[in-house]
C-alpha positions in Angstrom: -2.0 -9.9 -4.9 -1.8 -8.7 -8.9 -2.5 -5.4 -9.8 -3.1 -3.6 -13.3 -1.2 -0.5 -13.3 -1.6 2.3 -16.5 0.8 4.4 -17.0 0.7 7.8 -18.6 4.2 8.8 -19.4 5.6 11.8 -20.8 6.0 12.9 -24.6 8.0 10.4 -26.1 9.8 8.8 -23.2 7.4 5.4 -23.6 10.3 3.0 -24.4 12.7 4.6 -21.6 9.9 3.8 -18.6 9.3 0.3 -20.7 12.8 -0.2 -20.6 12.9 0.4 -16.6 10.0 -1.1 -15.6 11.5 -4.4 -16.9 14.2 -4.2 -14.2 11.9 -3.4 -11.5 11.0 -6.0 -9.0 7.5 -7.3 -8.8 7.0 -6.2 -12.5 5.2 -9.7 -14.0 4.3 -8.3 -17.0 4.8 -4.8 -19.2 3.1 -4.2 -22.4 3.6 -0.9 -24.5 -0.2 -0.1 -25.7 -1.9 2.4 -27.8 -4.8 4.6 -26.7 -5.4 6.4 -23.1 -2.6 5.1 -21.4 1.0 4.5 -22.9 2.1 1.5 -20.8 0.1 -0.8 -18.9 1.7 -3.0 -15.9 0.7 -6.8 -14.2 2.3 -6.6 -10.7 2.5 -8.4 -7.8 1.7 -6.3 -4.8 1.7 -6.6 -1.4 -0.7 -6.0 1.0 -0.6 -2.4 2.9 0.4 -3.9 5.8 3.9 -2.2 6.4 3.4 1.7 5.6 7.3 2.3 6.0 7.9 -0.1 3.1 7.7 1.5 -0.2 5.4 -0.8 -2.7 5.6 -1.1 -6.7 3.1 1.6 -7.2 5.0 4.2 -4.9 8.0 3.0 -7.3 6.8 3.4 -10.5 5.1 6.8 -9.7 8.7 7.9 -8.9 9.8 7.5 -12.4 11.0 10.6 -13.9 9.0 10.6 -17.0 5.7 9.3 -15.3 3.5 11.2 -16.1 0.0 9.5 -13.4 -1.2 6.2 -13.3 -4.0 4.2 -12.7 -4.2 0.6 -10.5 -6.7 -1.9 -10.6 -6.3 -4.8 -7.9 -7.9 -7.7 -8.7 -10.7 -8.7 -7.0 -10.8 -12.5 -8.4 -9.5 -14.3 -11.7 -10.2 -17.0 -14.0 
């Protein structure tokens, strides 16, 4: 499944979560935007199936300078 994911991030620390998220597995996709959120994120997620395994949300929300985020999974795509 693919998943939106904003990122708010704190003060000035933008390009250090870019720079990590780029590393992260089941990252597609990282852009560095301008306006509500600082970073927005196309992942591939996995269905909650397994609630021991840690997913890329849970991941990214565990980055130091993240600050919350929002997800969107997508329903459908053209």
């Amino acid at each position: 499944m693919i998943a939106f994911i904003m990122i708010n991030t704190s003060a000035g620390a933008e390009e250090e979560v870019f720079d990590q998220l780029q590393k992260m597995e089941g990252v597609l996709e990282a852009h560095l935007v301008y306006g509500v959120y600082d970073i927005i994120v196309k992942a591939e997620i996995e269905e909650a199936k397994d609630k021991e395994k840690e997913g890329i949300v849970e991941r990214i929300r565990q980055l130091k300078k993240v600050q919350s985020t929002m997800t969107l999974v997508v329903l459908k795509s053209h």
